[in-house]
C-alpha positions in Angstrom: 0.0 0.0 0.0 3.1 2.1 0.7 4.5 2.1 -2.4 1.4 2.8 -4.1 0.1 6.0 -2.6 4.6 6.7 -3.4 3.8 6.0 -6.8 0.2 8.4 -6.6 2.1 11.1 -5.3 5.3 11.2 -7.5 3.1 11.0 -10.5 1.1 14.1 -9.1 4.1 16.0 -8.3 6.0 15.2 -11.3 3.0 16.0 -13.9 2.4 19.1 -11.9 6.1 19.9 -12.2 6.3 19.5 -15.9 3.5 21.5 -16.8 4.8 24.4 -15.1 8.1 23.9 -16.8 6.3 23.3 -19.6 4.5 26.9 -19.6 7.6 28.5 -18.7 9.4 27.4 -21.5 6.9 26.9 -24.5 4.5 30.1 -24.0 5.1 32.5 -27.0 6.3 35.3 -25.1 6.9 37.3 -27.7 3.8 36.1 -30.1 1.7 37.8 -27.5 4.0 40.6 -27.3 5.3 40.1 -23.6 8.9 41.7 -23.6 9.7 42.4 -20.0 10.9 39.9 -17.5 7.8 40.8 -15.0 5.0 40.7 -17.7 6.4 37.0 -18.3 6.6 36.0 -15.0 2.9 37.3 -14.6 2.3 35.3 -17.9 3.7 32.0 -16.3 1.8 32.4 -12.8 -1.5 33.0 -14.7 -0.9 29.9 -17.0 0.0 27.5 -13.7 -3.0 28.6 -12.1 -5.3 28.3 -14.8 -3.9 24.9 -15.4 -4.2 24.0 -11.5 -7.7 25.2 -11.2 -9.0 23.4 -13.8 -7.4 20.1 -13.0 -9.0 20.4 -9.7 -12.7 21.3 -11.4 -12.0 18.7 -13.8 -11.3 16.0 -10.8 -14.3 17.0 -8.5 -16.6 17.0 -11.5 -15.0 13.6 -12.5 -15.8 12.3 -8.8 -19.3 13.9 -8.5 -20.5 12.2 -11.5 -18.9 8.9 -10.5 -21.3 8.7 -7.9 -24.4 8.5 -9.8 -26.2 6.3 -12.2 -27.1 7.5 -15.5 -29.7 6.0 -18.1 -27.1 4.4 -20.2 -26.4 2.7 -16.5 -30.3 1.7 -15.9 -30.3 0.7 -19.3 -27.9 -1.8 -19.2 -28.4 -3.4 -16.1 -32.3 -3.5 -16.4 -33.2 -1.6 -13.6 -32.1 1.1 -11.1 -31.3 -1.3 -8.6 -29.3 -3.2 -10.9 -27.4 -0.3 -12.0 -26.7 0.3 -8.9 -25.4 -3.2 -7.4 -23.1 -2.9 -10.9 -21.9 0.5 -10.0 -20.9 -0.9 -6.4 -19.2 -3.6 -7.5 -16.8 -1.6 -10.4 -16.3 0.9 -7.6 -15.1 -2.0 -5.1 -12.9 -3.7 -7.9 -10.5 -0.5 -8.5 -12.2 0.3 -11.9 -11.1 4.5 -12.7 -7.8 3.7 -10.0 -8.9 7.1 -8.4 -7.6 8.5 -11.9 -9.9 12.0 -10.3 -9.0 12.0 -7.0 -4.8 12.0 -9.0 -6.0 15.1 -11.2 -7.4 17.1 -8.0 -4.0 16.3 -6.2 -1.8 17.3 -9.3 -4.2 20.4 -9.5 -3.6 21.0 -5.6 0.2 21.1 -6.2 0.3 23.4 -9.4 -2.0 25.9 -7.2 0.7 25.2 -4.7 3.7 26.0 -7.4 1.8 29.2 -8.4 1.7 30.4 -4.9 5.2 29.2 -4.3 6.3 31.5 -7.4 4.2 34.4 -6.4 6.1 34.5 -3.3 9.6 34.1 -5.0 9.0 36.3 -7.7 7.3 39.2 -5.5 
């Protein structure tokens, strides 16, 4: 079990990590006609935040509506309660490997390397 939440956490600091690497070195600076050193810094915060807030939307919204049971769902199984006994039973067997609870923590740490480099950079 060690090992694995290792694993969860070194993916979601090393994604987070090369995203903001990432926008620091591949956003067209001077395409969008940024010259100075503090308009680019301000460039690269805004991107890492951007990019952390949405992970985090994007993983709450991804848990939220792993919790319910759509028609597709009812559909298949036959009935509600069937679609709902199926839903149990993927959740218990690892099905999704908490791929949204990953994308809010990777989220949680590019907020954190935003305010990290808001502090640095003044």
């Amino acid at each position: 079990m060690r090992g694995r939440a290792l694993r969860f956490w070194g993916w979601a600091v090393g994604v987070a990590a090369a995203v903001a690497l990432a926008a620091a070195l591949l956003l067209p600076y001077e395409a969008i006609g940024l010259r100075t050193e503090p308009e680019r810094e301000r460039a690269w915060l805004l991107t890492v935040w951007t990019a952390g807030v949405t992970a985090v939307l994007f993983g709450a919204t991804a848990r939220l509506g792993r919790r319910g049971v759509g028609l597709r769902d009812v559909l298949d199984a036959g009935s509600v309660h069937g679609a709902v006994d199926a839903r149990r039973r993927a959740e218990r067997s690892g099905a999704g490997e908490m791929l949204d609870v990953w994308l809010v923590a990777t989220g949680g740490i590019l907020v954190g390397i935003y305010f990290a480099g808001w502090l640095l950079l003044g």
